[in-house]
C-alpha positions in Angstrom: -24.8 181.6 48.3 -26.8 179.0 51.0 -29.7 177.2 49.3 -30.4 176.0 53.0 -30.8 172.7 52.1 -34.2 173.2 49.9 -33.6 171.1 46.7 -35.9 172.0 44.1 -38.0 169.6 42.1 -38.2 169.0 38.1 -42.1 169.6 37.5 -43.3 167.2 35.2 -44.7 170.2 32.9 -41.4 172.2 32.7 -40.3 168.9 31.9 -42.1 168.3 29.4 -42.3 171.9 28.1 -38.2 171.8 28.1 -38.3 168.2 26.3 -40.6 170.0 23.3 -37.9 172.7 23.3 -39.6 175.1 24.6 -37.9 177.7 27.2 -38.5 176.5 31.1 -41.8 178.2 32.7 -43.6 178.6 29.7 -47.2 178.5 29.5 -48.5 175.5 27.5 -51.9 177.8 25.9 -51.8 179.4 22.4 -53.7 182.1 24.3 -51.4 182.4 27.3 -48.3 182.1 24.8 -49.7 184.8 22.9 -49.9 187.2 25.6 -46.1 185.9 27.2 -43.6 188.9 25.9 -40.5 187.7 24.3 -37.9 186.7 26.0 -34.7 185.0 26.4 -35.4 180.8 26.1 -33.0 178.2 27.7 -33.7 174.1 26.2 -32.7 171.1 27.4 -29.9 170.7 25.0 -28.4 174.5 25.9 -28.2 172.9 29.5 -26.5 170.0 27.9 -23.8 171.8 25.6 -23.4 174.2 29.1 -23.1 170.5 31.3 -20.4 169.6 28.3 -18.6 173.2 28.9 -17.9 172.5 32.6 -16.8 169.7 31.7 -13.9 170.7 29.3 -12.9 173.8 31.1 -12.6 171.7 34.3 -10.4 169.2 32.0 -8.4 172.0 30.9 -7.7 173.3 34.5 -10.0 177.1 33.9 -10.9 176.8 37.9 -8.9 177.9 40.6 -9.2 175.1 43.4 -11.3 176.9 45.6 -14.1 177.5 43.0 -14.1 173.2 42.0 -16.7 172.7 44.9 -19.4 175.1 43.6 -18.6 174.2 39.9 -19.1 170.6 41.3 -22.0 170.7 42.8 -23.7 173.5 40.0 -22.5 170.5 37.4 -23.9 167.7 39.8 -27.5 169.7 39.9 -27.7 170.3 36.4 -26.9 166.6 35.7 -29.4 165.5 38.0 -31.9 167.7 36.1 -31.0 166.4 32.9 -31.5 162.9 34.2 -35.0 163.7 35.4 -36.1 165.8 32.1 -34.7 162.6 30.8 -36.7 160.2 32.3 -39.7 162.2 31.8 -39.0 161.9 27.8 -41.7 159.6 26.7 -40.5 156.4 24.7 -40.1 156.9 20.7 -41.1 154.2 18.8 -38.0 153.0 16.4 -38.4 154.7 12.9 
């Protein structure tokens, strides 16, 4: 699986769309949302409890060795994601 060196971009909508907890892609009109069939929705924190599952299975030693590159890099894209959806998350105001 060869992504040819094309990196995709966070766009700032599906970043803001994912920070409201809304799935990725969605539509952001009542209108367009009601016409959108159901289906399956991914957040920002399932990406972050899936970054937190690499993480233990690595720690507990669930890859083989030749699987730990594409594990790497598939955990090094989804925390470069998370960083950007991060930095997109406008500033709360302390309650």
């Amino acid at each position: 699986m060869s992504d040819d060196n094309q990196e995709k971009t966070v766009d700032a909508a599906d970043a803001a769309t994912a920070l409201a907890g809304e799935p990725l892609g969605t539509p952001n009109g009542t209108e367009a949302q009601a016409e959108a069939p159901a289906g399956p929705d991914l957040t920002v924190q399932d990406l972050q409890a899936i970054k937190s599952i690499i993480d233990v299975a690595s720690q507990r030693g669930a890859f083989r060795p030749n699987e730990m590159m594409t594990v790497g890099q598939t955990y090094n894209k989804l925390e470069q994601f998370l960083e950007a959806v991060s930095k997109q998350q406008p500033q709360q105001p302390a309650s």
